[in-house]
C-alpha angles and dihedrals in degrees: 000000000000101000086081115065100257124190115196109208116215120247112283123189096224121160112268094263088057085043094067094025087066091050086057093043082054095053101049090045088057097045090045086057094259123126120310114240140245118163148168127211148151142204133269124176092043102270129204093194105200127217115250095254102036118127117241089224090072090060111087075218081184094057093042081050093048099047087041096256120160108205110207126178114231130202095252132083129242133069137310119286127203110231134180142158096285114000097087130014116228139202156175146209125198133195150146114269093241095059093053121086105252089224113082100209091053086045095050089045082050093047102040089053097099090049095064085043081056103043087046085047083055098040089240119147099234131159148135118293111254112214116013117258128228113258125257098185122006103199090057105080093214091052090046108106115283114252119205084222109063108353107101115197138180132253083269095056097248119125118259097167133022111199119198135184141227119189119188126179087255108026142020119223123188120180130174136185114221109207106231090173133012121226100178090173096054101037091045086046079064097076136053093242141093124251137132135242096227079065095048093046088054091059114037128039127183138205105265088060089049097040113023105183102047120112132229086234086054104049089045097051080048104053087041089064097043092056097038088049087042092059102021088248129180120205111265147157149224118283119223095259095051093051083046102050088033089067099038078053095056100028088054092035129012091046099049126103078228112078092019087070121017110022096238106137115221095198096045 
């Protein structure tokens, strides 16, 4: 990936709109020839970030009101993930369409590669499910069934990371959450069904259960050299344009009842 010239961009906390608006900045930067992306962020307020297909039916949207919780719609399938400031780690990787193996299975291998650095550099047991598991709940993107592709698990079986794709005619992003600690109550409280923790605990572990002395700061610094030394990467930063164009993105569409919930896209 080092022959283009790559930035990482160190983790932000950015509400969860600005989060996928800058997925969309960096896109269009890479298409453009501009850098290729790889990033870091985290979010702040609390975010249910919601697949592209999911049905709003399936969001308790009074709950979500009442904890403080913004819901947001991203471009990528799946279900809806439960995401903080310091509960999951998430990323993203940016790059033209031409540079990205047309087949999915060899691009998430690609892309996935500076997680597992990550994971050996922390000592944790990480790798690609095997064989796909059945679904527990299919609105909840890490009950969802377990796909050898993009769903990461650890040496148990549980799931410790979910991947998803966005291919655009320009440009291909993939972003993940990594789950550092697991609030089943909280992340469960997000949708309109019934399921138990004991369920969702079966299922996902996070970091903090496998590694408990690892800190959010060290998991982040290693996750920002693998993927700097992954792309050849040099710390960068936004341009104005991109900041600019980043919040006109999630002020016209990501915060729009619009697109939340309904997937009509205002800026289309």
């Amino acid at each position: 990936m080092s022959d283009a010239e790559w930035r990482l961009i160190r983790e932000q906390s950015l509400p969860g709109a600005e989060a996928m608006a800058y997925d969309e900045t960096a896109a269009r930067t890479a298409a453009a020839g501009g850098p290729r992306t790889v990033r870091l962020y985290q979010w702040e307020p609390s975010t249910l970030s919601l697949g592209y297909r999911q049905a709003p039916e399936t969001v308790d949207w009074e709950r979500c009101e009442q904890r403080g919780i913004d819901v947001i719609r991203r471009n990528t399938g799946g279900g809806g993930i439960y995401h903080d400031a310091f509960g999951d780690i998430s990323y993203s990787i940016i790059a033209p369409a031409e540079e990205v193996p047309g087949d999915l299975m060899d691009s998430y291998e690609q892309f996935c590669e500076p997680l597992f650095d990550a994971f050996d550099a922390l000592d944790v047991d990480a790798r690609f499910v095997g064989d796909e598991h059945d679904a527990i709940y299919e609105p909840a993107c890490y009950l969802r069934a377990l796909h050898p592709a993009h769903d990461i698990v650890a040496g148990d079986g549980r799931k410790l990371s979910g991947n998803a794709q966005y291919r655009r005619k320009d440009a291909v992003i993939q972003h993940g959450s990594i789950s550092f600690r697991r609030d089943s109550a909280r992340h469960l409280g997000c949708f309109t069904g019934a399921v138990s923790t004991d369920a969702f605990d079966g299922r996902v572990t996070s970091l903090t259960e496998l590694r408990p002395e690892l800190t959010r700061s060290e998991v982040v610094t290693a996750l920002e050299d693998s993927l700097a030394e992954w792309a050849g990467a040099e710390v960068g930063e936004w341009s104005d344009e991109e900041v600019a164009f980043a919040e006109r993105r999630a002020r016209e569409k990501y915060e729009s009842a619009a697109w939340t919930r309904n997937r009509d896209d205002p800026t289309a």
